[in-house]
Structure formats: structure tokens, C-alpha cells
C-alpha positions in Angstrom: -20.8 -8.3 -14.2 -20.1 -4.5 -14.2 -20.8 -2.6 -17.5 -16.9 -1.7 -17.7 -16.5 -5.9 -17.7 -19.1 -6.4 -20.2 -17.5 -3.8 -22.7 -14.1 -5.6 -22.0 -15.6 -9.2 -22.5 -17.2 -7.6 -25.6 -13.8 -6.3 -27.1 -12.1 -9.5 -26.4 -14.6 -11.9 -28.1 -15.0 -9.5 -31.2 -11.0 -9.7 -31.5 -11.3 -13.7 -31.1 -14.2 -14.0 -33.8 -12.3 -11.5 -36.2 -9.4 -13.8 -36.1 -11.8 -16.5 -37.3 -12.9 -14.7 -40.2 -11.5 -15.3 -43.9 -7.9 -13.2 -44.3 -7.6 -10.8 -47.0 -4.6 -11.1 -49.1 -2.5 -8.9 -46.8 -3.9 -10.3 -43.8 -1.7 -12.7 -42.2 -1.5 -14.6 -38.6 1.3 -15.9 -35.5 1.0 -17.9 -33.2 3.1 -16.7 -30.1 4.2 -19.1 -26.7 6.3 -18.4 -24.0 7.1 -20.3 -20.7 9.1 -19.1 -17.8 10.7 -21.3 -15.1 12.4 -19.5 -12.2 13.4 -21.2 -9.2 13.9 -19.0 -6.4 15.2 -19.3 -2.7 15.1 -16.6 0.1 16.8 -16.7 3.7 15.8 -14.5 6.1 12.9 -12.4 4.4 10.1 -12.8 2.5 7.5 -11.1 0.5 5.9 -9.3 4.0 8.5 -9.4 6.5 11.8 -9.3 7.6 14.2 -11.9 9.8 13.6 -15.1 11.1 10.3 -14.8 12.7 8.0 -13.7 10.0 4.2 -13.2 11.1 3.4 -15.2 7.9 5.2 -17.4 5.0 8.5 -18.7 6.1 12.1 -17.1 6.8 13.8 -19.9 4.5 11.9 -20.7 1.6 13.0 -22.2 -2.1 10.1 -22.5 -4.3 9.7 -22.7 -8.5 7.4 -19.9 -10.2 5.8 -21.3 -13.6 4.1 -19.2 -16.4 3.0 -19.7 -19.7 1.5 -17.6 -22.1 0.0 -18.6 -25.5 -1.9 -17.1 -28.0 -2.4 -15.6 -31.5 -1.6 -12.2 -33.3 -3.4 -10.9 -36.5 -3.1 -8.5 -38.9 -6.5 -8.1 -40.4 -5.4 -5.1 -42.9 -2.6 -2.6 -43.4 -4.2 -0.9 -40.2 -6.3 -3.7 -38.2 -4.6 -6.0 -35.9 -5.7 -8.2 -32.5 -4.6 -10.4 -30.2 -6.2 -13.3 -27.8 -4.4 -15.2 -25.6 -4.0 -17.2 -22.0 -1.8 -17.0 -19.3 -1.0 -19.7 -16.6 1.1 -18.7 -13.5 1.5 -20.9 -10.7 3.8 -21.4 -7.7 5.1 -24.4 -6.1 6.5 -25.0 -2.9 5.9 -21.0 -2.0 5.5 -20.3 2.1 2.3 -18.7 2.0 -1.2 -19.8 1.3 -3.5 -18.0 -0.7 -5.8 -15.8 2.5 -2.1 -14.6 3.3 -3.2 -12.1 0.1 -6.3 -10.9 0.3 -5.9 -7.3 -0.2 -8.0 -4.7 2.3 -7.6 -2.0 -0.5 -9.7 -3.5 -3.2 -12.6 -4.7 -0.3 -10.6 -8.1 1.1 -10.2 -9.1 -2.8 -7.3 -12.0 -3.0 -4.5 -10.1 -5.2 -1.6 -12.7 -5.7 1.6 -11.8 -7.1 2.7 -15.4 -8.0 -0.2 -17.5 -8.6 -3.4 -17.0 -11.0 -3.7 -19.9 -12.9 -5.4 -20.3 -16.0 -6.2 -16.6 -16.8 -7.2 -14.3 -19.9 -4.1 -12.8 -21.2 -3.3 -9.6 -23.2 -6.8 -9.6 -25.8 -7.4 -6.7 -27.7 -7.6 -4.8 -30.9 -5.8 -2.2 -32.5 -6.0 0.4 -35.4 -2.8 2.3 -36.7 -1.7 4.6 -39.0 1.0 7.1 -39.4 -0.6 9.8 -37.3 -2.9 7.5 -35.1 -3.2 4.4 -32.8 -6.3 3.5 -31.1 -6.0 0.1 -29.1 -9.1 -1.2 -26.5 -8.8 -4.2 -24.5 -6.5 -6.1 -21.8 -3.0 -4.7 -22.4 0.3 -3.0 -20.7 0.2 0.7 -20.2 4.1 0.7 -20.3 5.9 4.2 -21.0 9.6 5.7 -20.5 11.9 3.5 -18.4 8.9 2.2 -16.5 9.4 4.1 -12.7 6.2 5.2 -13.1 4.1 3.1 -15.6 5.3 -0.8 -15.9 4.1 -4.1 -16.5 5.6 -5.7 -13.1 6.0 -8.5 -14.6 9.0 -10.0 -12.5 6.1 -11.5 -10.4 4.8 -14.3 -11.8 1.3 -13.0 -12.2 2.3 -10.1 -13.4 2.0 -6.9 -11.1 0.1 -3.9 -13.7 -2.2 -5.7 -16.7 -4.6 -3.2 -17.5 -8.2 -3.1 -18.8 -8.2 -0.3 -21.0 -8.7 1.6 -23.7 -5.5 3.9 -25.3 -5.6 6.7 -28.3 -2.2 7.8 -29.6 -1.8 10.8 -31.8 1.8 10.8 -33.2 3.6 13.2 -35.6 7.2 11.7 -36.7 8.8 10.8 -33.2 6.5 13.0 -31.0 3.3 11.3 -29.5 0.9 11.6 -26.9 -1.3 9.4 -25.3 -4.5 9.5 -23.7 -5.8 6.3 -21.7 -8.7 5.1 -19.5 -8.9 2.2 -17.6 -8.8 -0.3 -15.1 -6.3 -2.7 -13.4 -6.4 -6.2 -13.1 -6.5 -8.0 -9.9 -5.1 -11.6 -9.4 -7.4 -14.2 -7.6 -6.6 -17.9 -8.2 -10.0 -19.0 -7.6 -11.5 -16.8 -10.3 -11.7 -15.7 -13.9 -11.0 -12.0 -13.9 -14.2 -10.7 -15.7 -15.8 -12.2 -12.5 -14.5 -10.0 -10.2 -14.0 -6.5 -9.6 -10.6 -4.4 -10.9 -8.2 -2.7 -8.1 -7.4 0.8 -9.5 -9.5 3.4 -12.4 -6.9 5.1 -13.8 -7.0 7.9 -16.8 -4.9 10.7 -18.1 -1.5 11.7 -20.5 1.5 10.5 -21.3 3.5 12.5 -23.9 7.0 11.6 -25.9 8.8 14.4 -27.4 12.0 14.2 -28.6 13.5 18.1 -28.8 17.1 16.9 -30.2 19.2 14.2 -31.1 20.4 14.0 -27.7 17.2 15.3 -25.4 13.8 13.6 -24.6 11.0 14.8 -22.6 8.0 13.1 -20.9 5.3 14.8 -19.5 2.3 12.9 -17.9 -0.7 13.8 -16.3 -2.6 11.2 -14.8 -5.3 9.6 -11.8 -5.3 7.3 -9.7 -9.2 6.3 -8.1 -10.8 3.8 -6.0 -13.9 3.9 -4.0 -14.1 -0.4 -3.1 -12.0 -0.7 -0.4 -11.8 -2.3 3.7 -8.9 0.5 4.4 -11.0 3.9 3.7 -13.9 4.9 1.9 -12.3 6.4 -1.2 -9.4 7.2 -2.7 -8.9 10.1 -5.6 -5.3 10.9 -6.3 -3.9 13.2 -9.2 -0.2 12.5 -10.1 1.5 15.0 -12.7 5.4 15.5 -13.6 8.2 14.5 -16.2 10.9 12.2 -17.4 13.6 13.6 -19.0 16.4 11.8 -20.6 19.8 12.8 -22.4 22.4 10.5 -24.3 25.4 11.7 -26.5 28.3 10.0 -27.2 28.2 6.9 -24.4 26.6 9.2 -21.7 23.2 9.3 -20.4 21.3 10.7 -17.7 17.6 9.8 -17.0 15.9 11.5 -14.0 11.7 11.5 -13.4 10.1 13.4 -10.9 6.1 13.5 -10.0 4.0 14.9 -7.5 0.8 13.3 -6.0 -1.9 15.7 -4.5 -5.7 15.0 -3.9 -7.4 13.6 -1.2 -8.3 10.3 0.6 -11.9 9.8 2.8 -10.8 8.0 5.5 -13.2 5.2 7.1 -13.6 7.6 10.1 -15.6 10.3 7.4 -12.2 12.6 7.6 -11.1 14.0 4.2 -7.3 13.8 4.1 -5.2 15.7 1.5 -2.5 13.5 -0.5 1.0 15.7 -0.4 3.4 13.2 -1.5 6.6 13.7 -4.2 8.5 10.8 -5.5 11.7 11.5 -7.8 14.0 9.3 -10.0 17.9 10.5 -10.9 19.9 7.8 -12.8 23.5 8.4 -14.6 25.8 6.2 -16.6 28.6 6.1 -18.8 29.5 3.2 -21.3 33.0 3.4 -21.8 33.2 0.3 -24.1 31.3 -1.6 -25.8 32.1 -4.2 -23.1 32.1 -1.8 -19.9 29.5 0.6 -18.1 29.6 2.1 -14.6 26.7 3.9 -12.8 25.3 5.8 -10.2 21.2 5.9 -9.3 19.6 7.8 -7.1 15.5 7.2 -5.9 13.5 9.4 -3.1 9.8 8.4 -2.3 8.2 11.2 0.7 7.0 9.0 3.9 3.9 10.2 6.2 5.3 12.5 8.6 2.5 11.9 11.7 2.8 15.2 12.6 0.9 16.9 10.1 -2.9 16.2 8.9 -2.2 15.8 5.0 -1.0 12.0 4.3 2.9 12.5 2.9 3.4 8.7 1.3 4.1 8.4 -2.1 2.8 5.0 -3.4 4.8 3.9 -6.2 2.1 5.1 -9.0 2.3 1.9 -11.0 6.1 1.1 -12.1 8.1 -1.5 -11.9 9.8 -2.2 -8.8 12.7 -5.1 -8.6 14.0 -3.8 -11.7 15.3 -0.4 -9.4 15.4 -0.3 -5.8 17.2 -4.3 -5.5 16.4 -7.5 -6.8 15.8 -9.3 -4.0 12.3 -6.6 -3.3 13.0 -5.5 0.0 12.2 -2.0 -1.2 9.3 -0.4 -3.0 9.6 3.2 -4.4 7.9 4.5 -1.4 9.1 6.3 1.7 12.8 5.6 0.7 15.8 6.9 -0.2 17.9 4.9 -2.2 21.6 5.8 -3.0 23.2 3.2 -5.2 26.3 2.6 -7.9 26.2 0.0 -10.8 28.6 -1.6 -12.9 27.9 -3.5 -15.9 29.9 -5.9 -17.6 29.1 -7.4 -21.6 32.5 -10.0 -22.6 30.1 -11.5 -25.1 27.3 -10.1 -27.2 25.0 -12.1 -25.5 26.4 -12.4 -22.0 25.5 -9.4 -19.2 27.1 -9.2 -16.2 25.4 -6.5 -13.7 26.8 -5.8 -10.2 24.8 -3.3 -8.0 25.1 -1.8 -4.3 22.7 0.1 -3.1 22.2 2.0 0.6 19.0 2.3 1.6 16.9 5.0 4.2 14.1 6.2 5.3 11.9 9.5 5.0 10.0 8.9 8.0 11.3 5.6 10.1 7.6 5.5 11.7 6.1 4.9 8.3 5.3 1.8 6.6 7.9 -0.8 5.0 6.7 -3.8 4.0 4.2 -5.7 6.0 5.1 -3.1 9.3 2.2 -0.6 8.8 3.3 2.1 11.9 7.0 1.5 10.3 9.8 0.7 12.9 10.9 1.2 16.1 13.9 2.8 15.9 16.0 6.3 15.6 18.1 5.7 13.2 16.8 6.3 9.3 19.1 3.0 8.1 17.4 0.2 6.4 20.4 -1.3 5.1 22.7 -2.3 2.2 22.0 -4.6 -0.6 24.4 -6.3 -2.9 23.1 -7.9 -6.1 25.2 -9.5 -8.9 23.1 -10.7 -11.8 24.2 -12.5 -15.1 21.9 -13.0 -18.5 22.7 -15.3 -21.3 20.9 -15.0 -24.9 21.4 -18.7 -25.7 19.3 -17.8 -28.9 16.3 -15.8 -30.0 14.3 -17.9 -28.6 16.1 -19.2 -25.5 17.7 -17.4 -22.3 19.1 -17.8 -19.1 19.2 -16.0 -16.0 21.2 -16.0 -12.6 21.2 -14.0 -9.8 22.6 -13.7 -6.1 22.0 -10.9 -3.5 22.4 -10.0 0.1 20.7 -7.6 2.0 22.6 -6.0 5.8 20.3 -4.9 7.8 21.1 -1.0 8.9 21.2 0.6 12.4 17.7 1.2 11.7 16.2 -2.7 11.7 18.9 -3.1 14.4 17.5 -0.5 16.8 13.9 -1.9 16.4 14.9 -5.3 17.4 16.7 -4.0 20.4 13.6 -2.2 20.9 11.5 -5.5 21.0 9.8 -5.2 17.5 7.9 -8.4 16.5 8.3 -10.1 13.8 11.5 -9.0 12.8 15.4 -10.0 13.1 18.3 -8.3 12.2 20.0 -11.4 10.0 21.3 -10.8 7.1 19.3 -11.9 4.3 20.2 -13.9 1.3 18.5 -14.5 -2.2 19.0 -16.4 -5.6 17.3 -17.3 -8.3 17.8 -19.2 -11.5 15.1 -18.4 -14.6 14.7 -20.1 -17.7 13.0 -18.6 -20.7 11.8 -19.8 -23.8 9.9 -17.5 -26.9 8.2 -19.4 -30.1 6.4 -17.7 -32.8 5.4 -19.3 -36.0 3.5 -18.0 -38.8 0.1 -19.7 -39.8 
């Protein structure tokens, strides 16, 4: 076990054994549980590839994604507080088998999105104050509107779950955070302080609020791994800003960052990183009922004829939550022109309708499973069309629906002409239908 697993194991049986220990007067303690069942169906694509030919899984698959969470919160003291718990994620019925995700970038590792059953959950412990939070353990590093730091946690396993260790230093509504730490990998056949972590990650994230109406996020941060099939190392530096503004209905949220460093190939080459990734998203709520939208997303590709690699890799947001629910697209080598409208006839109904257009920096770059990117002149991927619906049944309970379809551009229609394997220029189809359900009680 590596020393950085040791101190993690460490922080999360002293949190367990403090919640065994005799409660002050103010100390108190919940239990939390959560389950989420979401039945999904796709036709035509899958998590890899494209059409009706995939190279693995299958082109028409419905499956049902189960997780659970359980565990306990405690508030030692006016400033102490910890959590333990589990998490269960499984998938049944799914069209690909576990080797179909081993991942060459963490040295053949299995990383799988959907399934890690029986797994340590958030565990860690916290001290706060009014000027300071310290917090070590397993836990989300989840800031802004999450493009560049999110949980992932559409996929059932959860996408970003971090090993780490966070200080916060906070003056009224102005913070900044420094972190270090690791990410978690997802192997069903192991307990994750048995195996090695994907990415080390450390750096800044600041919150500063200037007015009522402006909000800037600066961030400085890495990105480092040196464990890998695909090169020898990787050390990347990633620095830029969200800013957001709100008055009166209106908001505008754009992020921009820039990735430099370098990546030592398996060859012995050193190859500089040069890649830039920005975020522009604008709404207006005219009712209380009504919102319409327009969102904007570029990711660089690697253009082959330079030396310096050009592909911006996503950092670690969120993805389904931006560039189309059905996951098609990542925010990398991708432009992404869409418009939104939003829809709220009852306080706890949400309608969302979303279209979005879809290119590519550099059409010889990767998408999905296609590694050398496709065959093809045009820069068209497509057109998706999503239309999701939520229903807040009760605190507690909530429902979820939603149906998209995905036409293939002259892009993925000019590689099949071309002969491309593995890929068909159907349309594609998805829908999915989630239950959740939240309990916490006091003990």
C-alpha cells in the first residue's frame, strides 16, 4: 500500500473511531441513505462508439444502473465534524464486460464508469470556523458551475472522487482554496486503498465576489501522472477564470483556461501541452415559469502538423450536464454551439429543452473510442436534441425523464463513405428514466 493510501486509510478510520466516542453536549449525529435507479436505453451508440457496428458493447442496448450510498455525519464540536460511508454501484444488463475498461493511462488499471460495487464512499474530517476550513480525506473537489472541477456523478460510479486534503481561508464571501490530492479509480474487483489512484492533482481555486452582481474565479492548478501504458509521464499546468454576472433575471457565465506543460512520450520525446478550452453560457429568466438560453463551449484538438500536443482534456468537470445528455461529446476538441429553453409550470416540475450543433477543431483528432479521429473533410459531428423533465415528488423523493437524438453531420457521414470501421451514420436515440430517494434521520 502506497504511503499516500496509508495516510488516507489513516484519516478514514480515525473519523470512524471518533464517531464511536462519547458526544459532548453539542455533539450530535445523522444517519444519511440514498439510492438511485435509472434505467437507460441507447440505439445506435454507446459509451465508445458510434452506429451500428460498434468494435465493442452493443449498438441497441437497455440496461438499469443501481447505486446506493449510506453512511453517517457527525458533529463532534462547534468546529469538528466527519463522515464515513459506503457506496454500491452496479449495472445490469450493460453491453460491455468489465476488460472493455481497463484504462492504458493509469498502467492497464480497470476504470469503470458504471460499476464498482461495494466501495468506500465520501470518509473524512473536517474543521471550520469563520475564517478557516481544513477537510482531509475521500471527498468532491467541486467548485463554480463545475466545467472544470465536478463530481461526474451522472455515471453511476461516479466520474471525479478525490483523495485529498483541502484548506480554505475565507473572509465574509471571498475564499480561497488550496488542495492536494489524488483521484479515485473504479475497479470492480477491488477495494480502492488496494490499488493505485489515476491523476495527482494540487493547486488554487479562489471565490470573490466584487459586487452584488459580479463574481470572479481564478484557479491555478496541476494535473500529474507518471503510471501509465500510453507515455511515460504526464505534467500538465492548467490556469484561468470563471466569471459570472446576474442582475435582475439575467446572467452570463463564461470560463476560460489554458493548459501548458509537457508530456514524455513512450518514444523518450518530451512534447509541450498547448491546449485552451473556454466556456460562454447566457440566459434570461423572463418568469418565474420561463427561461431561454444560448451556450457556447470550444475545447483546441491536436493539429498533426505541429510538434506541441494541441488537445485540451476536459481538466476534471462534469460532462453530460453541458455538451448533451446522451454523452456523445466530451469538452475536448469540440465546438459546441447550442440554445436552451427551460420551462417550470409547477414549483417542483422542470421542463428543459436543448439543441445543440456540434464541430470539430481538428477532424483527425480523437472522438470517442476513434483515436486518429475521422475520415472525413467536413468539421460536422452533428446535432443533438434533448428534452428532459424533473419532478420533486418530496424532499426526499424525485423523478426524472429524459429523451434525445443525436443526427449525425457531414462529418460522420463522409467517414463512412470513406470506409471508416466501426462506425454508421444512423441516427441515434436515447432515454432514460431515474428514480431517486434521500433519508436522513437524526440519532
Amino acid at each position: 500500500m502506497s504511503l499516500f493510501n496509508r495516510y488516507t486509510m489513516l484519516a478514514v478510520l480515525s473519523s470512524g473511531q471518533l464517531l464511536l466516542l462519547p458526544s459532548s453536549a453539542a455533539a450530535n449525529t445523522e444517519l444519511f441513505f440514498e439510492i438511485r435507479e435509472r434505467a437507460e436505453h441507447q440505439e445506435n451508440l454507446n459509451d465508445k462508439f458510434y452506429g451500428i457496428h460498434p468494435k465493442v458493447g452493443e449498438s441497441s442496448d437497455s440496461y438499469l444502473l443501481s447505486r446506493v450510498r449510506i453512511g453517517l455525519n457527525h458533529q463532534f464540536d462547534e468546529n469538528w465534524s466527519g463522515r464515513v460511508s459506503l457506496q454500491d454501484s452496479r449495472v445490469f444488463g450493460w453491453g460491455f464486460e468489465d476488460e472493455n475498461w481497463v484504462n492504458g493511462e493509469f498502467d492497464g488499471i480497470e476504470n469503470n464508469p458504471q460499476s464498482d460495487p461495494l466501495e468506500l464512499g465520501q470518509a473524512w474530517l473536517q474543521y471550520k470556523d469563520d475564517h478557516v476550513l481544513a477537510k482531509v480525506g475521500r471527498q468532491s473537489l467541486s467548485y463554480g458551475n463545475q466545467r472544470v472541477f465536478g463530481p461526474g456523478a451522472w455515471k453511476n460510479s461516479g466520474k471525479w472522487i478525490w483523495d485529498a486534503a483541502k484548506l480554505r481561508v475565507k473572509q465574509g464571501k471571498n475564499w480561497l482554496d488550496a488542495f492536494y490530492g489524488k483521484t479515485m479509480t473504479h475497479d470492480p474487483d477491488q477495494f480502492s486503498l488496494e490499488h493505485r489512484h489515476g491523476f495527482t492533482g494540487s493547486g488554487l481555486y479562489g471565490h470573490f465576489q466584487l459586487s452584488r452582481q459580479w463574481l470572479v474565479e481564478p484557479m491555478l492548478f496541476t494535473k500529474f501522472n507518471d503510471y501509465s501504458q500510453s507515455y511515460q509521464e504526464k505534467d500538465q499546468l492548467n490556469y484561468g477564470a470563471r466569471v459570472l454576472y446576474q442582475d435582475y433575471g439575467f446572467k452570463v457565465d463564461a470560463t476560460v483556461i489554458k493548459q501548458v506543460g509537457d508530456v514524455l512520450n513512450n518514444a523518450g520525446q518530451v512534447v509541450d501541452i498547448d491546449a485552451y478550452g473556454y466556456n460562454f453560457d447566457a440566459n434570461y429568466r423572463l418568469s418565474p415559469q420561463w427561461m431561454f438560453g444560448v451556450t457556447h463551449s470550444f475545447a483546441s484538438g491536436d493539429d498533426k502538423s505541429t510538434a506541441q500536443n494541441e488537445r485540451f482534456d476536459g481538466a476534471y468537470g462534469a460532462a453530460a450536464k453541458y455538451y448533451g445528455h446522451m454523452n456523445v461529446m466530451a469538452w475536448s476538441n469540440l465546438a459546441d454551439y447550442g440554445v436552451i429553453a427551460n420551462y417550470r409550470p409547477l414549483r417542483d416540475w422542470d421542463i428543459q429543452a436543448e439543441y445543440h450543433q456540434f464541430y470539430a477543431d481538428e477532424m483527425d483528432d480523437a472522438w470517442k473510442a476513434y483515436k486518429t479521429g475521422l475520415s472525413a473533410q467536413s468539421d460536422h459531428y452533428g446535432d443533438e436534441l434533448d428534452l428532459i423533465a424533473s419532478y420533486r415528488y418530496s424532499k426526499q423523493l424525485d423523478f426524472k425523464l429524459g429523451l434525445g437524438v443525436f443526427m449525425p453531420g457531414d462529418g460522420i457521414k463522409q467517414a463512412v463513405a470513406n470506409g471508416q470501421t466501426n462506425l454508421t451514420d444512423d441516427n441515434a436515440y436515447s432515454g432514460f428514466f431515474q428514480i431517486q430517494y434521500k433519508f436522513k434521520q437524526s440519532l
